[in-house]
VODRENVO-469722 format. One record per residue (C-alpha): residue number from 1; residue in one letter; x, y, z. Coordinates in steps of 0.1 Angstrom, whole numbers. Each point is the difference from the previous one (the first is absolute). Layout:
<sites>
  pos  code   east  north     up
  NUM     a      X      Y      Z
...
</sites>
This chain:
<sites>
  pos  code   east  north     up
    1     x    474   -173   -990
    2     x     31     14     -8
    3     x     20    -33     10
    4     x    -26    -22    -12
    5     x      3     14    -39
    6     x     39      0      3
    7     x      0    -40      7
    8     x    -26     -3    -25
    9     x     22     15    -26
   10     x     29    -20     12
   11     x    -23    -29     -5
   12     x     -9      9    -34
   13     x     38      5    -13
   14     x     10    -30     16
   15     x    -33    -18    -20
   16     x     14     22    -26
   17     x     35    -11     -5
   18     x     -9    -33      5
   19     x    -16     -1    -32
   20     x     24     20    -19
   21     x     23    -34     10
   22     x    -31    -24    -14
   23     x     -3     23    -28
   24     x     40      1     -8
   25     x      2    -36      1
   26     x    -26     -9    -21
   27     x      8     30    -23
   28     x     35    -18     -8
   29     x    -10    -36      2
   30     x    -20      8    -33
   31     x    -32     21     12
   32     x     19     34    -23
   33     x    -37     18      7
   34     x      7     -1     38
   35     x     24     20     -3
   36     x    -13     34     -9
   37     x    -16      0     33
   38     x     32     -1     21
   39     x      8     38     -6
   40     x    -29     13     12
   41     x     -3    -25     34
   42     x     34     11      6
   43     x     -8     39      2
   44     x    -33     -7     17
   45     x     18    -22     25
   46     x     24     27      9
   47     x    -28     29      5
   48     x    -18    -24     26
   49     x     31     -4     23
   50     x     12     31     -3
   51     x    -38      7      9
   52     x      5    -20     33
   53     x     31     19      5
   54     x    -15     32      1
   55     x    -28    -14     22
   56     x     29    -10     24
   57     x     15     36     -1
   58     x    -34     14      6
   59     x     -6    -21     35
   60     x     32     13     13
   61     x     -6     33     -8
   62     x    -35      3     16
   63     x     17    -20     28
   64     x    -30    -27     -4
   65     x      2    -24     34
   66     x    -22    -23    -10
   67     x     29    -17    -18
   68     x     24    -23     11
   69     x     28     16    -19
   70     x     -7     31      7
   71     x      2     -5     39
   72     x     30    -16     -1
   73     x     20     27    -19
   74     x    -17     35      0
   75     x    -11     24     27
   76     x    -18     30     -4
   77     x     26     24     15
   78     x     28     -9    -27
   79     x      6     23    -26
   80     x    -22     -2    -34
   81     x     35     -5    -20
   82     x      4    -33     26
   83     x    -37     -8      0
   84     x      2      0    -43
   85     x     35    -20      1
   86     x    -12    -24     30
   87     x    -22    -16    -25
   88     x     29    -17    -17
   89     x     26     -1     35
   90     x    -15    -33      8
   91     x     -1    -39     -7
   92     x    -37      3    -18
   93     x      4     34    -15
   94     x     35     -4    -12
   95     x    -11    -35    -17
   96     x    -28     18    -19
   97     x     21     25    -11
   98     x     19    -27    -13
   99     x    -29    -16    -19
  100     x    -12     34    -13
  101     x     31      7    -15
  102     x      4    -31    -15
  103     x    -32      1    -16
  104     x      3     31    -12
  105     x     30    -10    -20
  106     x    -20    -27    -15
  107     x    -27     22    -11
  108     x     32     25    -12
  109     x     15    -26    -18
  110     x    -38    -10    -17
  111     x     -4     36    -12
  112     x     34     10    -10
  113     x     20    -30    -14
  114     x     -3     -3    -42
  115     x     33    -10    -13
  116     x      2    -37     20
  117     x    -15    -27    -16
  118     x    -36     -6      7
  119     x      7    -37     14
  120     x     25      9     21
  121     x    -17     29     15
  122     x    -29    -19     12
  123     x     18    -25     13
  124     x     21     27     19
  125     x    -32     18     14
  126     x    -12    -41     11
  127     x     34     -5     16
  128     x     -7     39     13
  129     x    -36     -7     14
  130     x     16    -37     14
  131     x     20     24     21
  132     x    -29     18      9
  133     x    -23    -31     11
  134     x     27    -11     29
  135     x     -1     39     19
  136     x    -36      3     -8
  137     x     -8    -37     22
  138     x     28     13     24
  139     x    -18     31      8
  140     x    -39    -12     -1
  141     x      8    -30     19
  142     x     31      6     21
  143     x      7     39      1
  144     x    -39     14     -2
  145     x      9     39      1
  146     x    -42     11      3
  147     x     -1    -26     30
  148     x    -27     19     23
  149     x     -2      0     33
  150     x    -28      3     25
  151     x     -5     18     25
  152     x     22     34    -13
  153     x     24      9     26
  154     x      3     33     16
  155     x     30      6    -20
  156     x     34    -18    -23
  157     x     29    -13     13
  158     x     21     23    -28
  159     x     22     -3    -22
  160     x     42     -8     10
  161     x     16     31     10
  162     x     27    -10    -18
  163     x    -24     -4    -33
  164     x    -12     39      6
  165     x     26     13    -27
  166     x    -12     18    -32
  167     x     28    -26    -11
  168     x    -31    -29      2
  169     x    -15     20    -24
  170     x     21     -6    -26
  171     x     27    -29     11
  172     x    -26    -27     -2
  173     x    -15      8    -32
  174     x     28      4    -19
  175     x     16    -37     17
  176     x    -36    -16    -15
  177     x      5     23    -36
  178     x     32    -23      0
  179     x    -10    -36     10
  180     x    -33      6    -20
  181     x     22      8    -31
  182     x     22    -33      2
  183     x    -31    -17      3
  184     x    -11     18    -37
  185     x     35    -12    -14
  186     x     -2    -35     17
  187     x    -37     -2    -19
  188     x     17      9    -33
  189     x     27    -28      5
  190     x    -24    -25      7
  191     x    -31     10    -32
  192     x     35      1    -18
  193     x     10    -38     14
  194     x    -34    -12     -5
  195     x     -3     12    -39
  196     x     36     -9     -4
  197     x      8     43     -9
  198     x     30      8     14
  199     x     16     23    -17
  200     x      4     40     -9
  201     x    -36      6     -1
  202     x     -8    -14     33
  203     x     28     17     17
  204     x     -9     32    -17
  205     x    -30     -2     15
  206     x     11     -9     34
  207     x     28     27      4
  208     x    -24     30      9
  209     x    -11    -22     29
  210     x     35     -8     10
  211     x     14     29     -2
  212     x    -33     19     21
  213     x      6    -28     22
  214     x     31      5      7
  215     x      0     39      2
  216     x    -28     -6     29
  217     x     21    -24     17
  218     x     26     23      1
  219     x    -20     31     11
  220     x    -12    -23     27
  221     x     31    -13     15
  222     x     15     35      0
  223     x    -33     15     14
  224     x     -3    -28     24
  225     x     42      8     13
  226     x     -3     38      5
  227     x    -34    -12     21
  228     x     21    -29     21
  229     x     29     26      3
  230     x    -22     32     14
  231     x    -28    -16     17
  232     x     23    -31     16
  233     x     19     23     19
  234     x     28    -30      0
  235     x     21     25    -25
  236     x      5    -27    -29
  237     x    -14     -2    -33
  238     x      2    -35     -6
  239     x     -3    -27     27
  240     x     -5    -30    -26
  241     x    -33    -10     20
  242     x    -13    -32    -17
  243     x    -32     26    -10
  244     x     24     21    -12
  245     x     17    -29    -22
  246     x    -34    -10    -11
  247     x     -2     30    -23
  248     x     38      3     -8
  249     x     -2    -37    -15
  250     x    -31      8    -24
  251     x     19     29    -11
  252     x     33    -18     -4
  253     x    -14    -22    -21
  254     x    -22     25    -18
  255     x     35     22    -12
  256     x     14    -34    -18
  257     x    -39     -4    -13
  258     x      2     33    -16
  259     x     39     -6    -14
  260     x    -12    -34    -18
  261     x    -32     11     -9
  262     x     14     27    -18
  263     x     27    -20    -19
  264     x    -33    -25     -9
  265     x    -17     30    -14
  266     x     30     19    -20
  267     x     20    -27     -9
  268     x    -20    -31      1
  269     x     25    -19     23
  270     x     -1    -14     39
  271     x    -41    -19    -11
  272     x      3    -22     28
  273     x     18     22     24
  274     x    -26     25      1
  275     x    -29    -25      6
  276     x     21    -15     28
  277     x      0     32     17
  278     x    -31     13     -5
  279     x     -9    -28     19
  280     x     25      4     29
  281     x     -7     40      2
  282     x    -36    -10      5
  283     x      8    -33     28
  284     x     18     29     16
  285     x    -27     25      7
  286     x    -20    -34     10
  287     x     26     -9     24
  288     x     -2     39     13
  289     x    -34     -3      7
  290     x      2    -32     18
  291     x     24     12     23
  292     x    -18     34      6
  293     x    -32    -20      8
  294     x      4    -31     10
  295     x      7      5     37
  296     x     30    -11      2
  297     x     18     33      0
  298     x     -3     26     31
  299     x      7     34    -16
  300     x    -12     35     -2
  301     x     -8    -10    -41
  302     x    -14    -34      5
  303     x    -43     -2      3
  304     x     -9    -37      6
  305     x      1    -20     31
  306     x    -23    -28    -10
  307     x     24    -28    -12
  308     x    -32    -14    -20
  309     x      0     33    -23
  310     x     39    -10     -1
  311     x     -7    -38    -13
  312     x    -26     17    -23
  313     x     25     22    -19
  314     x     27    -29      4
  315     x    -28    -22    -23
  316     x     -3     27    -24
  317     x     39      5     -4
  318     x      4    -39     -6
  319     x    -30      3    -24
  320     x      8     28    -20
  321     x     43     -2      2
  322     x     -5    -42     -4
  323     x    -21      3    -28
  324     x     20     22    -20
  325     x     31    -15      5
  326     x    -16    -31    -12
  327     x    -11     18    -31
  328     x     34     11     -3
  329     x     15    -32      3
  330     x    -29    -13    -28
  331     x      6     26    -25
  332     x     39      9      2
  333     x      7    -23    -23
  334     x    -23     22    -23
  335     x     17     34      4
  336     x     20      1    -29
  337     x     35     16      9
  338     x      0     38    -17
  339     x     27     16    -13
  340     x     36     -9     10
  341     x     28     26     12
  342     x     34     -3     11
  343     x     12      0     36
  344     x     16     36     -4
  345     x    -32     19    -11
  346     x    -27     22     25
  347     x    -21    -30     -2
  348     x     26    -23     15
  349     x      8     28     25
  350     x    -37     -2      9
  351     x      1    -36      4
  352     x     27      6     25
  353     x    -18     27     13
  354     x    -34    -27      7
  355     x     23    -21     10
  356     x     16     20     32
  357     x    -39     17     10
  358     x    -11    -34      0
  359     x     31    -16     26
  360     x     -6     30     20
  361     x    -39     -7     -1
  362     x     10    -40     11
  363     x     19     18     25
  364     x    -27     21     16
  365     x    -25    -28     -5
  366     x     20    -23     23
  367     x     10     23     25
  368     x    -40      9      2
  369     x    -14    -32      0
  370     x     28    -23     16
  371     x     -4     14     39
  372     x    -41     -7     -8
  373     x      5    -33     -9
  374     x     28     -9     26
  375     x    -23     12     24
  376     x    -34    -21    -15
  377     x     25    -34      2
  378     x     17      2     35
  379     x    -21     30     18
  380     x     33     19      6
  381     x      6     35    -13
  382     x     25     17    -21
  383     x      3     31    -12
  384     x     20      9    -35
  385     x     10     40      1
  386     x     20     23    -19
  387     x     36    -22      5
  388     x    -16    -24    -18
  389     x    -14     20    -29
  390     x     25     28     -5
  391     x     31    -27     -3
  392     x    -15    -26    -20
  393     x    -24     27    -23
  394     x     26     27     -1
  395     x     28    -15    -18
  396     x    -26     -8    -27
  397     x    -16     32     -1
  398     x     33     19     -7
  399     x      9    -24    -26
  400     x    -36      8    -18
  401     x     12     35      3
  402     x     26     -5    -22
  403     x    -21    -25    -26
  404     x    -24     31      3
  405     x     26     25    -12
  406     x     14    -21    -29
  407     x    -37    -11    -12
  408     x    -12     29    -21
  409     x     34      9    -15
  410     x      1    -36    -18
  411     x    -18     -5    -32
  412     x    -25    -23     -5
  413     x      5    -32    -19
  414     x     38     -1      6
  415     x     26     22      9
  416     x     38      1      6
  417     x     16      3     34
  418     x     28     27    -17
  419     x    -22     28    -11
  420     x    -23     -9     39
  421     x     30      9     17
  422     x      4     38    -20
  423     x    -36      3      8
  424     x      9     -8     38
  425     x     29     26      6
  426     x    -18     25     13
  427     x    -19    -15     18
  428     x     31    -26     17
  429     x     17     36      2
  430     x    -27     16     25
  431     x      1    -28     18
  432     x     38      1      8
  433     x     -3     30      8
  434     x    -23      1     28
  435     x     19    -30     15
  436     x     32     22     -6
  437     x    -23     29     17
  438     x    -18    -24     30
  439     x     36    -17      5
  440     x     18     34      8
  441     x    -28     23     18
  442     x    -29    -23     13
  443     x      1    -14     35
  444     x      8    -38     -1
  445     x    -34    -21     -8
  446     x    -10    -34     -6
  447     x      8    -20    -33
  448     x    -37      2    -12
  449     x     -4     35      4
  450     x     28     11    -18
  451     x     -6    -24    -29
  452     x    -35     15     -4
  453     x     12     33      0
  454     x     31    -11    -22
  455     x    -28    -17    -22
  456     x    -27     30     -4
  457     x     22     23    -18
  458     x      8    -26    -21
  459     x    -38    -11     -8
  460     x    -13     42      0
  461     x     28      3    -30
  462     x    -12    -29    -18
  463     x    -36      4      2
  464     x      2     36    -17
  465     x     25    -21    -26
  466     x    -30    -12    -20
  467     x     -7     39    -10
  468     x     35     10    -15
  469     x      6     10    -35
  470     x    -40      2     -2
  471     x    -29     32     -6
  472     x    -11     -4     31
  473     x    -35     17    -11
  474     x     -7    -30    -20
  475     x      9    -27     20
  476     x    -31    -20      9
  477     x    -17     -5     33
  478     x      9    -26     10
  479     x     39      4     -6
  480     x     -1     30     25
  481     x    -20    -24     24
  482     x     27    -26     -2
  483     x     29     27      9
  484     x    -19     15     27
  485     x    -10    -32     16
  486     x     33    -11     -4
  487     x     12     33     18
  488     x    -22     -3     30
  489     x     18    -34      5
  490     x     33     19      3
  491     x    -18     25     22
  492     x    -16    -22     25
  493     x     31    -20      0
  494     x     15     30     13
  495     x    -24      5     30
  496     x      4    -31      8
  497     x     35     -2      7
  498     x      5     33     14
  499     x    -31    -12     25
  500     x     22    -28      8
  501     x     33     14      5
  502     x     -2     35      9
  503     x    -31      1     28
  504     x      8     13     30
  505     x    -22     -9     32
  506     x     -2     13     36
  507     x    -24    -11     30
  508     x      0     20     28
  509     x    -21      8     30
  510     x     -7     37     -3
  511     x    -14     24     25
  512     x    -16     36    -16
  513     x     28     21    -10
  514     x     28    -23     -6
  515     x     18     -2    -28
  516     x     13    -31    -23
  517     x     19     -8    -34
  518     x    -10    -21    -28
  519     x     23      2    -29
  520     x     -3     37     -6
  521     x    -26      8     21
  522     x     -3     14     31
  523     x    -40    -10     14
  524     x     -7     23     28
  525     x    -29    -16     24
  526     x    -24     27      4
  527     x    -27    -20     24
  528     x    -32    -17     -4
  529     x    -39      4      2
  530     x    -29    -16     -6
  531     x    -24      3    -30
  532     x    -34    -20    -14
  533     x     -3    -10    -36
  534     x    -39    -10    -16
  535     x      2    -38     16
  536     x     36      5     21
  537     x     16     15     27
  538     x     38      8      1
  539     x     32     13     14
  540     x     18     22    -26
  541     x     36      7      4
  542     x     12     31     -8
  543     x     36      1    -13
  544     x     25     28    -19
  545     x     24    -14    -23
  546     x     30     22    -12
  547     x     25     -7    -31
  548     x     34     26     -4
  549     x    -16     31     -5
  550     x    -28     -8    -17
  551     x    -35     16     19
  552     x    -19    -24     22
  553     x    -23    -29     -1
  554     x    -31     -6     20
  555     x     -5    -36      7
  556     x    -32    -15     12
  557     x      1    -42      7
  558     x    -28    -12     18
  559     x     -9    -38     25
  560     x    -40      2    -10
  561     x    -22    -27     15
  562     x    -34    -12    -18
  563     x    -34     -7     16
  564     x    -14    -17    -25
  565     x     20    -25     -3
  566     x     18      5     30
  567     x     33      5    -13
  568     x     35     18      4
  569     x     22     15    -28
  570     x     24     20     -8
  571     x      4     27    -29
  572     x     31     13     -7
  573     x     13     31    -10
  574     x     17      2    -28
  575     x     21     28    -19
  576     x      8      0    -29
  577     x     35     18    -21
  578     x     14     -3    -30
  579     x     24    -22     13
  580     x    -21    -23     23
  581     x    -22     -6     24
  582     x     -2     13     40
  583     x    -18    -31     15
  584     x    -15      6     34
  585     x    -21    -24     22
  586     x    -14      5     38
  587     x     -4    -29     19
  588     x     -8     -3     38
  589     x      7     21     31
  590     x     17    -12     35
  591     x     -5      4     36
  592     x     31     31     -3
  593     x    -23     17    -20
  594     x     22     -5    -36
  595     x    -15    -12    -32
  596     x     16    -29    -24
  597     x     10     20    -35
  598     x     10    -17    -24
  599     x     26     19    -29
  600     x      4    -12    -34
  601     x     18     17    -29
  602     x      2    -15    -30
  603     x     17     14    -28
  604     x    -16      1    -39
  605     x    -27    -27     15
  606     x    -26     18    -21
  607     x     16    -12    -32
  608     x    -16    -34      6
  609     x    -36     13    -10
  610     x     14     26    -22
  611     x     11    -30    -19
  612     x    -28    -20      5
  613     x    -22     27    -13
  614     x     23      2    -36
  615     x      4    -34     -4
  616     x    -43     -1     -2
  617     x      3     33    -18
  618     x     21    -20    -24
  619     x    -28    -29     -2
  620     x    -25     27     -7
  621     x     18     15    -27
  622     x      7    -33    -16
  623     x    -36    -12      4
  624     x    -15     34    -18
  625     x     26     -2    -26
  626     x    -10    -37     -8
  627     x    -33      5     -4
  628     x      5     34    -16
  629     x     23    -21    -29
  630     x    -29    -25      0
  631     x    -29     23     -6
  632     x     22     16    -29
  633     x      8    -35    -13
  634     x    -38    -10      2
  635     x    -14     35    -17
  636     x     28     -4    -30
  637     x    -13    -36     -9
  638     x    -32     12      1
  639     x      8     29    -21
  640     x     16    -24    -23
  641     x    -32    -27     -2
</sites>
């Protein structure tokens, strides 16, 4: 009964959000009374999917074989963590997670949004449930995740092996926290289109979901890197998979969302800007979810293989992208232009800023999609890799480095170039002087490289420029968020570079008590033997690795082969200093009795998620000091009434 009341909830919201639309639309074609009952549908709408969710989670936690789902991805031998998480490591379950989510916003958006303008809210919780109507008919009629199947087998089929990570735990959520959030700020843009609102208050009102948006998005693609780079075993921590490009383009176009938005909101300028991106943050996450499930990828990320779920979700991106654009192109001429500024002020250097995220997001775009539609036309494939991305992105990305380091040392308004280039002397002299210093004592490297490193000193001094000459105990929230965020740039930058130019790799074919070098390192091959995990058996290699005089490390990298799927992986060992990373993998064995290592050191690497993590820290902090200001601002006026 259990999978019978979770589709009838899913029924219900679906019935439910379809007339919160009805009621939306009447409600602003001149039927006002309708639309006190739009708030409350919304809410109720997002307790009956999340409902069916937990229905969902339930079945694959009881491990209940009488549906279809459930066959196909769990097994009563996984772990509980795996059994919980295997709800959502699936086309179906991944796709209501997605729906729940997004309902739930709705319903948060109902029962906490008071300072927008009543018309405009409703008609951002219709364009909201209009959203909601496409995924709910995709997953009743396309994507059924309560299907039932008869008779029960025996036993699942389990989940990927590759998938059995406490990473799926939290990667996936987070991804949907993100896309689900655009989707909240491309609602805003369109209620705000439809009642012809665009300006402060409307952006005010969609920055919290930006910026939350965003800081998902961020803790996703870090999350989801670290869980490529460990559980891989390939040693890299970006491979610019077209899954992984599906998030990174959401997110690109999310960070120059959250720079105009923000100008909209403070300064009243860049109306039409920030509607135009709301719009294309959101057609990104649709075109990420289109790729994920439409079939047409083969990766370890993507769900689908029904090309009819993929024409589905193509339908919904031409009806929900077309139709906004269209709206767009109606009610532009409506938007009334917002406060001017000069072209040497922060808001011009954010306009330049929008301007570089979004060539590198046509860049990634093109190199995505262009090998998938060269392939639909004339059957042949292609594949676009790194080359491709790192020479035609990476010029771009250093020079929005340096648009990021001037940005928050101009004033807004308008500014002079003179007194800009005082404000830039400390930072232009830290980053002579680690090209001075990389010049004279670094091994030779490539151009890239060097400029990043060259570049982060630069950007770590000017991101901490913004707090000079102030108290720092009373500067606000979201000033420190700004710096920090800033500062895990310059941090991750770092990682980055030093990835790329100082790694050092060795593959051998070792036999039990040899010795080789990596870098540093000398990895001692102590021998092998077999052990058995809950749902696995495997051959664990037993290593020592010795630094100078520094005491001993005890490696353990194991080949482990699933029965349920049957499947073989590898899991790498990994060590960790404050200087790097000690990356070990163990691959196959030959007739002579040796065993394939594989040695990979890889100095500061860690700096990439260190970074990562501040530059969400930094969201955070900017997010809670928003609201924080808000709430003050709201209790003073009503002090004041």
């Amino acid at each position: 009964m259990i999978a019978e009341a979770g589709l009838a909830a899913l029924w219900l919201a679906a019935a439910l959000a379809g007339l919160e639309l009805l009621l939306a639309v009447l409600g602003l074609r001149g039927r006002g009374e309708l639309m006190a009952s739009v708030r409350p549908i919304a809410v109720v709408q997002g307790i009956l999917v999340a409902i069916a969710f937990a229905c969902l989670i339930i079945l694959f936690v009881r491990v209940d074989l009488s549906v279809a789902l459930v066959v196909a991805n769990d097994h009563s031998a996984k772990p509980l963590l795996y059994r919980f998480a295997g709800a959502w490591g699936n086309h179906e379950g991944s796709m209501l997670m997605w729906v729940t989510i997004l309902a739930l916003a709705g319903g948060a958006v109902a029962l906490f949004e008071r300072n927008l303008n009543e018309r405009t809210l409703i008609a951002t919780l219709g364009a909201q449930a209009f959203i909601g109507l496409g995924f709910y008919a995709f997953l009743l009629f396309a994507s059924n995740p309560f299907e039932r199947v008869s008779p029960p087998p025996a036993e699942g089929n389990g989940l990927n092996p590759l998938l059995q990570d406490p990473g799926l735990a939290f990667h996936p959520p987070t991804l949907y926290l993100g896309y689900v959030g655009l989707s909240v700020a491309f609602s805003f843009a369109v209620g705000a289109l439809v009642t012809r609102d665009v300006g402060p208050a409307f952006a005010r009102a969609m920055r919290p979901w930006v910026l939350a948006a965003w800081i998902m998005l961020t803790l996703g693609i870090t999350a989801g890197s670290y869980w490529a780079y460990y559980e891989l075993g390939w040693g890299g921590w970006w491979f610019w998979d077209p899954v992984e490009n599906a998030s990174l383009m959401p997110w690109l176009a999310a960070t120059a969302l959250l720079h105009s938005v923000t100008v909209l909101a403070t300064r009243d300028g860049l109306r039409a800007w920030t509607v135009m991106l709301a719009v294309v943050a959101f057609s990104m996450s649709m075109v990420g979810t289109f790729l994920v499930r439409s079939g047409i990828l083969t990766s370890v990320h993507a769900f689908a293989v029904d090309p009819q779920r993929g024409a589905f979700i193509l339908g919904l991106l031409v009806i929900y992208i077309g139709g906004a654009l269209t709206l767009f192109g109606l009610r532009v001429g409506t938007v009334k232009e917002g406060s001017q500024f000069e072209a040497v002020s922060r808001e011009g250097a954010l306009v330049v800023n929008n301007l570089l995220l979004s060539a590198i997001l046509g860049i990634v775009l093109v190199g995505t999609l262009y090998p998938l539609m060269a392939e639909a036309m004339t059957g042949e494939k292609l594949s676009v890799g790194p080359p491709y991305f790192n020479s035609a992105a990476g010029p771009i990305a250093l020079l929005l480095m340096v648009v990021m380091a001037a940005g928050p040392l101009l004033k807004w308004r308008r500014d002079d170039w003179r007194p800009l280039v005082a404000r830039l002397a400390v930072p232009a002299l830290l980053t002579a002087l680690a090209l001075l210093a990389l010049t004279v004592w670094a091994p030779p490297i490539g151009i890239f490289p060097l400029l990043g490193l060259v570049l982060a000193a630069g950007v770590a001094a000017a991101s901490v420029a913004p707090l000079w000459k102030r108290k720092l105990r009373r500067t606000p929230l979201f000033i420190w968020g700004m710096v920090i965020a800033h500062l895990g740039v310059a941090v991750a930058l770092v990682g980055m570079a030093s990835e790329t130019a100082f790694t050092k790799e060795t593959l051998v074919a070792a036999r039990p008590g040899e010795t080789h070098h990596v870098g540093p390192w000398a990895v001692r091959f102590d021998g092998v033997e077999p052990v058995a995990g809950p749902n696995w058996t495997a051959v664990e290699a037993t290593l020592t690795a010795t630094r100078g005089t520094s005491p001993a490390r005890r490696l353990t990298t194991q080949s482990r082969m699933f029965y349920a799927p049957p499947t073989e992986t590898n899991e790498a060992s990994i060590t960790t200093v404050l200087d790097g990373q000690l990356y070990v993998v163990l691959g196959n064995s030959d007739d002579q009795g040796r065993w394939q290592l594989r040695l990979w050191w890889k100095p500061w690497v860690t700096l990439i998620w260190i970074g990562g993590g501040l530059i969400a820290l930094g969201g955070a902090l900017s997010l809670l000091g928003r609201v924080l200001r808000e709430r003050r601002s709201r209790l003073a006026q009503e002090a004041w009434a």
